[in-house]
C-alpha positions as CSV (number, residue, x, y, z in Angstrom):
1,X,-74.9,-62.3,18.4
2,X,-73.2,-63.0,22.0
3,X,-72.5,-60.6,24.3
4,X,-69.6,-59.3,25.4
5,X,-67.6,-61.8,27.4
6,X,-64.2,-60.9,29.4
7,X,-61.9,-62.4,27.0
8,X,-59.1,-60.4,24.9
9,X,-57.1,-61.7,22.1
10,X,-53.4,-61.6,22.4
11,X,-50.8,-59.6,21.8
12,X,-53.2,-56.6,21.6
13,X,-53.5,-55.3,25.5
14,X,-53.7,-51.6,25.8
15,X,-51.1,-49.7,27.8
16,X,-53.0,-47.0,30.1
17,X,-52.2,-43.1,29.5
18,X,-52.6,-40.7,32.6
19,X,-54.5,-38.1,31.1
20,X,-58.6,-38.1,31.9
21,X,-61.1,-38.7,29.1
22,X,-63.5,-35.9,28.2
23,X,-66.8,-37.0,28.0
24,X,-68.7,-33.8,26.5
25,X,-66.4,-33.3,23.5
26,X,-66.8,-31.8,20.2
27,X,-68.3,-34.0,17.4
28,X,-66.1,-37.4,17.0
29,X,-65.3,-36.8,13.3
30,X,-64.7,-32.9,13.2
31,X,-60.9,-32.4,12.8
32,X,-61.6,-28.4,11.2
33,X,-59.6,-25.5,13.4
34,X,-62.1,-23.4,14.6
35,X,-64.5,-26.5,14.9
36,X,-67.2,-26.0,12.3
37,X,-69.4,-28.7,13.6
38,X,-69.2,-30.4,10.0
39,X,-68.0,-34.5,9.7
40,X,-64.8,-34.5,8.0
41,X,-63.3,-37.3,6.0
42,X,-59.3,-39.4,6.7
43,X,-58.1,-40.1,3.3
44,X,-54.8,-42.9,2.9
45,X,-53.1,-41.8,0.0
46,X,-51.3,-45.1,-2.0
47,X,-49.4,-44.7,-5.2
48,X,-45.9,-43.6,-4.4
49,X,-46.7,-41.7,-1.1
50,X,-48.6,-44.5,0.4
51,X,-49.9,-44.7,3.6
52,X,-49.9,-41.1,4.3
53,X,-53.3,-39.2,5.5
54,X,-54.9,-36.5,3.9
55,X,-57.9,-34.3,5.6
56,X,-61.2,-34.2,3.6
57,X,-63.4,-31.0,4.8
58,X,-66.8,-31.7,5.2
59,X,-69.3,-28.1,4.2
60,X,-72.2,-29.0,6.2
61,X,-74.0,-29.7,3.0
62,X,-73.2,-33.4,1.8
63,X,-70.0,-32.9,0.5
64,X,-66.3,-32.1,1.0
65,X,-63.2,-29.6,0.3
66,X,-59.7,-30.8,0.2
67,X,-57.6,-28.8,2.6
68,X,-54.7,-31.2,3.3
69,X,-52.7,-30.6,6.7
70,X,-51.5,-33.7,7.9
71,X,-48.8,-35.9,7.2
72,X,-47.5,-39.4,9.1
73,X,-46.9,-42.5,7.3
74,X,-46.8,-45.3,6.9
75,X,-50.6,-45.8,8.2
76,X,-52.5,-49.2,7.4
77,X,-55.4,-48.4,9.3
78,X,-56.6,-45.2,11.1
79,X,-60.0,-44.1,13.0
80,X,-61.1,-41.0,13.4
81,X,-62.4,-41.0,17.1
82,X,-63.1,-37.7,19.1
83,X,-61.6,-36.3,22.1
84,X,-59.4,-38.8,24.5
85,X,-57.7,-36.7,26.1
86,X,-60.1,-34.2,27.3
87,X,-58.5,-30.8,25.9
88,X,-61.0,-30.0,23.7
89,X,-59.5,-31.3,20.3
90,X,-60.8,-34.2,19.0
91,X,-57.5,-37.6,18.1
92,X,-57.3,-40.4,16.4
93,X,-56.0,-43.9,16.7
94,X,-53.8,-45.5,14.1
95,X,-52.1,-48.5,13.6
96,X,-48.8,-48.1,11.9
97,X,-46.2,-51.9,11.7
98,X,-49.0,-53.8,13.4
99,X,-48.4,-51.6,16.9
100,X,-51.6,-49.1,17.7
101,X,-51.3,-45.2,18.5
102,X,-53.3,-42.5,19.8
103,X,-52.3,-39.4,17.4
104,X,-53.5,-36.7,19.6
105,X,-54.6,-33.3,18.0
106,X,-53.9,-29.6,18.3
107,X,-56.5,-27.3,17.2
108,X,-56.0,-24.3,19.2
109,X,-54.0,-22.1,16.4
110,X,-56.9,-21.4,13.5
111,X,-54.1,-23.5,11.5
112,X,-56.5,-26.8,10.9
113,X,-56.1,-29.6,12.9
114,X,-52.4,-30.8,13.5
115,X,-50.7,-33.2,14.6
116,X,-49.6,-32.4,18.2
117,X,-48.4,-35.7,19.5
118,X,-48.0,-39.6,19.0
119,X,-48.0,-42.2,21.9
120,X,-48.1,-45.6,21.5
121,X,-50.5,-47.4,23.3
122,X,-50.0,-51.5,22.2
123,X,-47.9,-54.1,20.4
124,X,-50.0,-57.0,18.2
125,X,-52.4,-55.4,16.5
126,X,-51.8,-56.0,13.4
127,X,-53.9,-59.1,13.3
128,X,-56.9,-56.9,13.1
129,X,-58.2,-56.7,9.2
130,X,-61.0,-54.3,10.8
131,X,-60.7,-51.1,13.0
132,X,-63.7,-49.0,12.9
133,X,-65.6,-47.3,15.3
134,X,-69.9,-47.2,15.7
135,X,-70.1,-44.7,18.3
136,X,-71.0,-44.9,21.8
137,X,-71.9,-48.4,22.3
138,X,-71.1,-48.7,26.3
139,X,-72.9,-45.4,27.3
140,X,-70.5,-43.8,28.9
141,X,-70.5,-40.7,26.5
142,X,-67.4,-41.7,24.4
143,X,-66.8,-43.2,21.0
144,X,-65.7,-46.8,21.4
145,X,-63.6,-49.0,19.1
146,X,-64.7,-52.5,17.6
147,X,-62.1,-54.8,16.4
148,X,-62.1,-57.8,13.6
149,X,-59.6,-60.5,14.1
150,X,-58.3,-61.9,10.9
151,X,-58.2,-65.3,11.2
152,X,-61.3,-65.9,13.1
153,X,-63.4,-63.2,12.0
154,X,-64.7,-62.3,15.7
155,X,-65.2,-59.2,16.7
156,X,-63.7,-57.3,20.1
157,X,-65.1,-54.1,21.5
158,X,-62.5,-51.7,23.5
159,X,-63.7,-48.4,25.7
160,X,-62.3,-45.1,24.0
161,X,-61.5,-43.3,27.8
162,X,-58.7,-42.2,30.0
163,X,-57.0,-41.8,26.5
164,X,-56.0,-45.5,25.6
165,X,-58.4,-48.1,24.5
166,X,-59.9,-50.4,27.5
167,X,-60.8,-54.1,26.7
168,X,-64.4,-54.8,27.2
169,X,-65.0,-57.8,25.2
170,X,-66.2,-60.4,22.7
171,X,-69.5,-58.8,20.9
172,X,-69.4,-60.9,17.9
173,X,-67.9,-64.3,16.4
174,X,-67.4,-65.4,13.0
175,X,-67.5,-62.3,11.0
176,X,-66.1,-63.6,7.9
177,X,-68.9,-63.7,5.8
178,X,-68.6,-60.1,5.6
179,X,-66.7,-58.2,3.1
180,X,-66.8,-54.8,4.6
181,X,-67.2,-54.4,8.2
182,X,-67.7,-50.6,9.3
183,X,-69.3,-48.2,11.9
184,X,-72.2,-46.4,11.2
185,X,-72.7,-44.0,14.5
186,X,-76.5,-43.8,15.9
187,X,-78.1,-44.8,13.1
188,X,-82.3,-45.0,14.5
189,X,-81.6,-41.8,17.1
190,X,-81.7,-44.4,19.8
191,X,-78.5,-42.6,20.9
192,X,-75.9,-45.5,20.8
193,X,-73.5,-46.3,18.1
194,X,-74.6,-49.2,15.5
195,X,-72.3,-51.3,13.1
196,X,-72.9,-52.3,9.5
197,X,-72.2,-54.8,7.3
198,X,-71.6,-56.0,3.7
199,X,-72.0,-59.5,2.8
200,X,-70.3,-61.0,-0.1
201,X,-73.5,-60.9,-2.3
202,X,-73.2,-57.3,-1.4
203,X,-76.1,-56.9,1.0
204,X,-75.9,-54.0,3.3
205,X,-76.5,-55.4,6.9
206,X,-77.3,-53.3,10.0
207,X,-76.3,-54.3,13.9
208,X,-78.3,-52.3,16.1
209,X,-76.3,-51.3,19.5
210,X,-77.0,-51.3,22.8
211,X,-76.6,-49.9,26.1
212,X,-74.6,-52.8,27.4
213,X,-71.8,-52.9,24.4
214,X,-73.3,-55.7,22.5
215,X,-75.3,-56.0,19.2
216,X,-78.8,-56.7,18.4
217,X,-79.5,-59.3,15.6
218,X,-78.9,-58.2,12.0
219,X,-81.8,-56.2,10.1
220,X,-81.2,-56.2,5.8
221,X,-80.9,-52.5,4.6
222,X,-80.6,-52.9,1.1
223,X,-80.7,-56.0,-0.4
224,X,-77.8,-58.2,-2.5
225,X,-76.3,-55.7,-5.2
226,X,-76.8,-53.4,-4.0
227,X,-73.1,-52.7,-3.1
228,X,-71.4,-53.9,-6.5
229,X,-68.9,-51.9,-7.3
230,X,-68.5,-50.5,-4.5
231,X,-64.8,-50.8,-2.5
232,X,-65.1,-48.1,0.8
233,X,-67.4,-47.8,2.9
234,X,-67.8,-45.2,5.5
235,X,-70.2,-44.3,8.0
236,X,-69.5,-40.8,8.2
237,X,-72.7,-39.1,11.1
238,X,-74.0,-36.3,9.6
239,X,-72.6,-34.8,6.8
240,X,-75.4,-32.6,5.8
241,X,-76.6,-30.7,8.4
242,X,-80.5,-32.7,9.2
243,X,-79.0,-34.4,12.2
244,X,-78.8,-38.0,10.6
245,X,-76.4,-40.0,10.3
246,X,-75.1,-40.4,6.4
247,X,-73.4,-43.0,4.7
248,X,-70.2,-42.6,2.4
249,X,-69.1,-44.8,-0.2
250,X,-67.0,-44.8,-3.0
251,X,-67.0,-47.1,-6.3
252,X,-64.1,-48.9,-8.3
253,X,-63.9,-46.3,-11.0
254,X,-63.3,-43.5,-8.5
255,X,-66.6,-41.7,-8.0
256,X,-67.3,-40.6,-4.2
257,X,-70.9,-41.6,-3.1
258,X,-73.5,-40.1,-0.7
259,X,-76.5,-42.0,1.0
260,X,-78.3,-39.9,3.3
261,X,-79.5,-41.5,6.4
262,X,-83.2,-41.5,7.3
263,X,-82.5,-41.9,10.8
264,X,-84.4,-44.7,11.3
265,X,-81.7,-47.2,10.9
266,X,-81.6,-47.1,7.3
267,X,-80.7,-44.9,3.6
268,X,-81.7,-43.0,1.0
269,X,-80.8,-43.3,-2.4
270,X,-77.2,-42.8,-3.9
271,X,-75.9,-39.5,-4.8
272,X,-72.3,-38.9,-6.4
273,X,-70.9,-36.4,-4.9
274,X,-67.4,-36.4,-6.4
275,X,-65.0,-38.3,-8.7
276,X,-61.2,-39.3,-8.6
277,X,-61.1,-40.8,-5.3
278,X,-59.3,-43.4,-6.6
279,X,-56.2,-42.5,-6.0
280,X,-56.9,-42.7,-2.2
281,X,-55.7,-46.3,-1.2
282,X,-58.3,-46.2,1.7
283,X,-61.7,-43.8,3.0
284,X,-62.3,-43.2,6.6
């Protein structure tokens, strides 16, 4: 894999926001109102309410309740992110007609999370099949965003601070090959945010991070098959309360999946952990 080179794709330069970043902020993908500390889950509905997002509760213990409080459509692709504005309350960034927004929460009203605000931070982005993020891959404290262009398959890593996204580069070319392209958070406990992969003889591939926003050479997780079936894919942190990142997926007839992560970079076997899930049009 290269590293990161200073080189953005167009049409998809961030505009800057004023407000500061926070760097200690609550848990990326914990959206509850108190915060609970448990990983929550984005759901996209399809059907005839398409592209609206429902809230999945995470309870600490490998699974979820649905408690549905937010409503904006019509979203193609969203990211749970953590705090980018630095008030405590983690946002979000979504993609709605191809333009990209930070949807910045409210969770100071034991309400659940809300939506308190929607700024729009670029125009273009809609030639991204892939928006996902791995974690901390730059070291600066903050979650950061990696990219897949469609046509070319590369990948482009931006900086989640100062609440926009900031261009930092090329990490990866040619990323076609992969089905499902998705981040997993700090898979091995090294502390920085890795990606994973699934190949189209449904391998599951992991991409160690590191400190300077680039990716290590792929390591084989599970080997070809093991992902049959399988259509979402969602590295989720820790969902059940050991301090490990987990691994969410979900299967063509509808049944919700859980690998626990080992935290040495790789899984468990699968659990089902709920059925239906179908009738989501897209997991995050």
């Amino acid at each position: 894999m290269a590293t990161s080179v200073q080189v953005s794709p167009s049409a998809a330069r961030p505009i800057s926001s004023e407000a500061g970043a926070n760097v200690a902020g609550p848990a990326p993908r914990d959206f509850s109102d108190p915060l609970d500390g448990h990983a929550d889950l984005v759901t996209v509905t399809g059907g005839y309410d398409a592209g609206r997002l429902l809230f999945q509760w995470g309870n600490g213990q490998g699974g979820f309740r649905t408690d549905s409080v937010f409503v904006w459509g019509d979203i193609t692709k969203v990211v749970p992110l953590g705090d980018m504005t630095g008030d405590g309350c983690n946002d979000m960034v979504l993609v709605n007609a191809g333009n990209l927004y930070r949807g910045d929460g409210e969770c100071d009203h034991g309400l659940n999370w809300r939506l308190d605000d929607v700024t729009k931070l670029a125009a273009g982005w809609g030639q991204f099949n892939v928006l996902t993020s791995p974690g901390d891959l730059t070291s600066d404290g903050r979650p950061d965003v990696v990219a897949r262009q469609a046509t070319t398959g590369d990948l482009y890593l931006y900086d989640a601070g100062t609440s926009t996204l900031q261009f930092r580069g090329k990490i990866g070319a040619k990323w076609t090959a992969y089905r499902s392209v998705f981040g997993g958070g700090d898979l091995n406990g090294d502390g920085i945010g890795d990606m994973l992969a699934v190949d189209k003889a449904n391998s599951l591939w992991r991409y160690e991070g590191t400190v300077t926003g680039s990716l290590k050479p792929r390591q084989l997780v599970f080997a070809k098959n093991w992902a049959n079936g399988r259509d979402a894919f969602v590295g989720t942190g820790d969902i059940t309360g050991d301090g490990k990142a987990d691994l969410i997926t979900r299967n063509t007839a509808g049944a919700l999946l859980r690998n626990n992560g080992d935290g040495r970079g790789s899984f468990r076997s699968t659990v089902k952990i709920g059925i239906g899930w179908n009738k989501y049009r897209s997991i995050h």
